[in-house]
N, C-alpha and C positions, 0 to 999 in steps of 0.2 A: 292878522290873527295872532293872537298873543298864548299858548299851546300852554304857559303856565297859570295861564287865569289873574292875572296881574292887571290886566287895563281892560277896559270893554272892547268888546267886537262888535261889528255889523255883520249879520247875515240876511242873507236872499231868500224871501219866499218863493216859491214859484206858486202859482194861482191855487192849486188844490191844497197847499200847505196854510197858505194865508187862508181861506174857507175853513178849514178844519179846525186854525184857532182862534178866526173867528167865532165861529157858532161854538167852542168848549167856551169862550170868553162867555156868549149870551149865557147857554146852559148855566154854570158859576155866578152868572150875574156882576162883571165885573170886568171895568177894564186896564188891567195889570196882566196885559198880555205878556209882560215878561215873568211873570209871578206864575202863571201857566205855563209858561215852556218848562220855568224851573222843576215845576212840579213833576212835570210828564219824562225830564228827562232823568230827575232821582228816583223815579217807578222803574225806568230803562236800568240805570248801575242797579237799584235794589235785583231786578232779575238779572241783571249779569254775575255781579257777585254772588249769587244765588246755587247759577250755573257752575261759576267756578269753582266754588265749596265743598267740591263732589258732590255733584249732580240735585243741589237742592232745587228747591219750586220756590215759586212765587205765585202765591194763590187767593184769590178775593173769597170771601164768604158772602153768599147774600142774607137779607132779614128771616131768609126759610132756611135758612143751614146748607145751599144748596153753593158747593164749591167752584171756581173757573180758574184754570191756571193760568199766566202771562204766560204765552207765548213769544218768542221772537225771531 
């Protein structure tokens, strides 16, 4: 593992993680399943830095206005 982001790593799925990006792969239509993790895990820093910023949110809107915050 390389902690500065300098060289690529391998990581381990374990079965429900490998499912999970599988089928976000299907749903996206698209197989750049690393182009998925990317995504999912800059949604992850946007709600951390979110949090640390004194206490902001991270919040999706849907097409009805109707809001869901990120949890984590």
């Amino acid at each position: 593992m390389d902690p500065r982001g300098k060289a690529p790593v391998a990581i381990e799925l374990n079965p429900t993680l490998a499912e999970l990006l599988a089928r976000l792969c299907v749903e996206l239509d698209t197989d750049d399943y690393l182009g998925v993790l990317s995504r999912a895990l800059g949604l992850l820093d946007m709600a951390q830095k979110s949090r640390r910023s004194g206490g902001g949110r991270l919040c999706f809107v849907n097409e009805r206005g109707e809001a869901a915050e990120v949890v984590f």
